[in-house]
N, C-alpha and C positions, 0 to 999 in steps of 0.2 A: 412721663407724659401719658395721658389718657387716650386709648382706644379710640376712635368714634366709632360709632355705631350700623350697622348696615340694617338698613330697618326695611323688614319683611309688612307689605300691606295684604291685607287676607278680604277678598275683596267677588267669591263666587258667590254662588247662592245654595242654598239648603236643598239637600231633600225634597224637604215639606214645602219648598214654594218659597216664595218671595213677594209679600203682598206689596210692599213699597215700587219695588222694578213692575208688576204687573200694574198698577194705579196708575204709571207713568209711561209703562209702554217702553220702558227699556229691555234689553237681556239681566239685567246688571243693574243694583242700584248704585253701584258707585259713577254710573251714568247720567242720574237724574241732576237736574241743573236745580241749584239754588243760591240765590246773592251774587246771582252770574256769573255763577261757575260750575262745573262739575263737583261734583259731592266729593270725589277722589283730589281731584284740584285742588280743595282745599287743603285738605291731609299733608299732598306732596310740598306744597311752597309752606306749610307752618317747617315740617321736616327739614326743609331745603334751608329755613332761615333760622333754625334753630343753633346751629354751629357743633347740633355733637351728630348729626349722619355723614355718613362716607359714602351709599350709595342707599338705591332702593330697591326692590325685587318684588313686584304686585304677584298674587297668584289668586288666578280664577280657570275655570272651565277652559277658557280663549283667554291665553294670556293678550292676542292680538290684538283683543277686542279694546283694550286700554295700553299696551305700545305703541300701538300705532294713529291714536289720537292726538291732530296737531295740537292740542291745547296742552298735550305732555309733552312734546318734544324738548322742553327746556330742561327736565327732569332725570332724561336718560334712563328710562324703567327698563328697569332687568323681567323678563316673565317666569312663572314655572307655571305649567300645567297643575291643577290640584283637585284632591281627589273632595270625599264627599262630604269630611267633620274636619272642624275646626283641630283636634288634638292631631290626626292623619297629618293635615299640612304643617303644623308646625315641625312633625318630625321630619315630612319630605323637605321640608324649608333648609333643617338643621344639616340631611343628607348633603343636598345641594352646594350649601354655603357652609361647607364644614372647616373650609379655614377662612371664614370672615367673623368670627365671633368678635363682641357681644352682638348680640342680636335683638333689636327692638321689634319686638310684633305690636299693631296696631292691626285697624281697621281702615276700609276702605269706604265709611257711612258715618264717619265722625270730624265730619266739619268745623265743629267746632274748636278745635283743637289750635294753639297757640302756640308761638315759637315757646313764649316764656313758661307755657306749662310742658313740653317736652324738655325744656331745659330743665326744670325743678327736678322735673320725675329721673330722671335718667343724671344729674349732679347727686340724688340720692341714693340711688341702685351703685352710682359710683363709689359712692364714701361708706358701702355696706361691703359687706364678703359674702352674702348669700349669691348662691348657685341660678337663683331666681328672686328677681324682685317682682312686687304684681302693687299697678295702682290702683286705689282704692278712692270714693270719697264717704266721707259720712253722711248719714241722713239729715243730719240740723245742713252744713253746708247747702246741700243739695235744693232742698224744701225751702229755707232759706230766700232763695236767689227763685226758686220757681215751683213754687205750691201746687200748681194746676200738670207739673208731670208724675208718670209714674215708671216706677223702675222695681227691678227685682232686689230684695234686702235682705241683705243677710245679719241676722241678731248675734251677738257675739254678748261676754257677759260686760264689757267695758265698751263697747260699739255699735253700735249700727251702719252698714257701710252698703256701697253698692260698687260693681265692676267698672272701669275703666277704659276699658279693651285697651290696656299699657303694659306688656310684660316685657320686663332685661334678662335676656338668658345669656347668662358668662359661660358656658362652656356645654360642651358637650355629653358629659357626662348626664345632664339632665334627662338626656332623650328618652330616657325608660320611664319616667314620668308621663307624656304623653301616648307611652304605647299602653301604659294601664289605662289612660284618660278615654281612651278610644272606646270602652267598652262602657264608660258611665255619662256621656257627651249626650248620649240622649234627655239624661234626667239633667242636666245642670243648671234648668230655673226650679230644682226640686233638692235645698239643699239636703233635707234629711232624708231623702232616697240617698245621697251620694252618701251623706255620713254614716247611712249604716253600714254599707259596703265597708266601711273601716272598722268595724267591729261598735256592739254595743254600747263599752263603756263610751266610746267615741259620741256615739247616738245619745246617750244622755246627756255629756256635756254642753253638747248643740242645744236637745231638747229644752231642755233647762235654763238656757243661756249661761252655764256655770266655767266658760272657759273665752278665754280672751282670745281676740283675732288672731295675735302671735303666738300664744301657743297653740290655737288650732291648725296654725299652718306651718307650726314645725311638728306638730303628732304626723300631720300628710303625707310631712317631707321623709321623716323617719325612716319609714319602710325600704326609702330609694338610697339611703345615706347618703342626702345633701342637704343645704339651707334652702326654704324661702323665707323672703319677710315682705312685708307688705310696706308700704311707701300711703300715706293718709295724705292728699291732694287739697289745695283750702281752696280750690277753683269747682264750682259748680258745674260750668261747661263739661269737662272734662265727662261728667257724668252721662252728657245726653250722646247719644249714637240714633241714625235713621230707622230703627226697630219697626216702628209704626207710621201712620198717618197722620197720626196728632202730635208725634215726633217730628216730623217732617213739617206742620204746622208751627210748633213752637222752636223749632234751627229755621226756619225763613224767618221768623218775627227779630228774632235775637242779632242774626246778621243784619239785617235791615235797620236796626237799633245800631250796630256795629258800625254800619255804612255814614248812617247819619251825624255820627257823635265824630268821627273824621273826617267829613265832611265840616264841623263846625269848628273844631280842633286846626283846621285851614286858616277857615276863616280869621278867629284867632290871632293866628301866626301871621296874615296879613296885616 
């Protein structure tokens, strides 16, 4: 029998600010309301109704700031305090919850997010043996379903893909992965800063496009002796997260699209 998952929501803000929380006048964008709910809200009941979590753990600045909203109370949010980059909290997450492996990291700005596509993502991470699985979707999916967004792409020589904010991490061993991540988290919408950090030949194959997604992310893995592999998502949503304004613009249009088509889907049924 399969694990479930204790799925860690990363859910502060940056350094650099947070123009979405500031636009809106929250602390937290996982506080801004959209398709009348919390942006977090959404996250937690896709999670909740997915059938592979067992618990949840938000970490931001003020974990309170999100336990202690009655709109969560159904949820049971676990909090950790967290520090300032994204690689930092996943290893605080990993200290924390060091016997609740695996561990799904998500976001706490990706609403859009569907029981059925955490279930796909995380049935796939399952049926693999890598140390880490990371979701992916490709740029035809993405563009696809919604022309007018944009997202950061990574060229690979058989792909084009963009992040997910979905990672399965099976065990703990992984953790030195993110204590290296910690020092290049600044450059990470700058893929070829990161790639040279792994040596030249590395930087060419990027360059070049002459190296596929999979084996680019087992050279990564190499250095730490474990697996990752990447999981390709045929859901476009999964792609958008509240980054921006026009982000934020296009997750209300989609929900509201959302809202309407079950609303008629009632009907329907009447």
């Amino acid at each position: 029998m399969k694990k479930l998952a204790h799925a860690v929501i990363l859910a502060g803000r940056r350094p650099e600010g947070d123009p979405v929380a500031d636009a809106y006048r929250v602390p937290f964008k996982a506080l801004v309301t959209s398709g009348s709910r919390l942006l977090i809200e959404h996250v937690c009941d896709s999670l909740k109704r997915s059938g592979h979590v067992q618990a949840m753990t938000v970490m931001l600045q003020n974990p309170s700031a999100l336990t202690s909203r009655p709109e969560l109370a159904d949820y049971n949010l676990k909090g950790i305090k967290s520090g300032a980059s994204i690689s930092k909290n996943i290893a605080l997450a990993m200290d924390t919850l060091h016997d609740q492996f695996p561990l799904l990291i998500t976001t706490g700005d990706h609403p859009l997010l569907l029981p059925e596509h955490i279930s796909t993502f995380i049935t796939a991470a399952e049926e693999s043996d890598a140390d880490i699985v990371i979701g992916f979707a490709t740029r035809d999916t993405v563009m696809t379903a919604y022309p007018e967004t944009q997202r950061t792409w990574l060229q690979f020589s058989d792909v084009t893909v963009t992040g997910c904010n979905l990672f399965y991490i099976r065990n703990a061993k992984t953790r030195k992965v993110f204590e290296v991540w910690q020092e290049m988290e600044k450059d990470r919408k700058q893929a070829m800063k990161i790639a040279w950090k792994f040596g030249p030949l590395f930087f060419i194959l990027m360059l070049m496009k002459w190296i596929s997604l999979p084996k680019a992310l087992a050279r990564l893995a190499r250095p730490f002796d474990i697996k990752i592999e990447p999981v390709l998502l045929p859901f476009a949503d999964t792609a958008i997260d509240a980054d921006k304004i026009s982000d934020m613009e296009l997750i209300a249009a989609i929900l509201t699209k959302r809202e309407v088509l079950a609303m008629l889907a009632e009907d329907d049924d009447d």
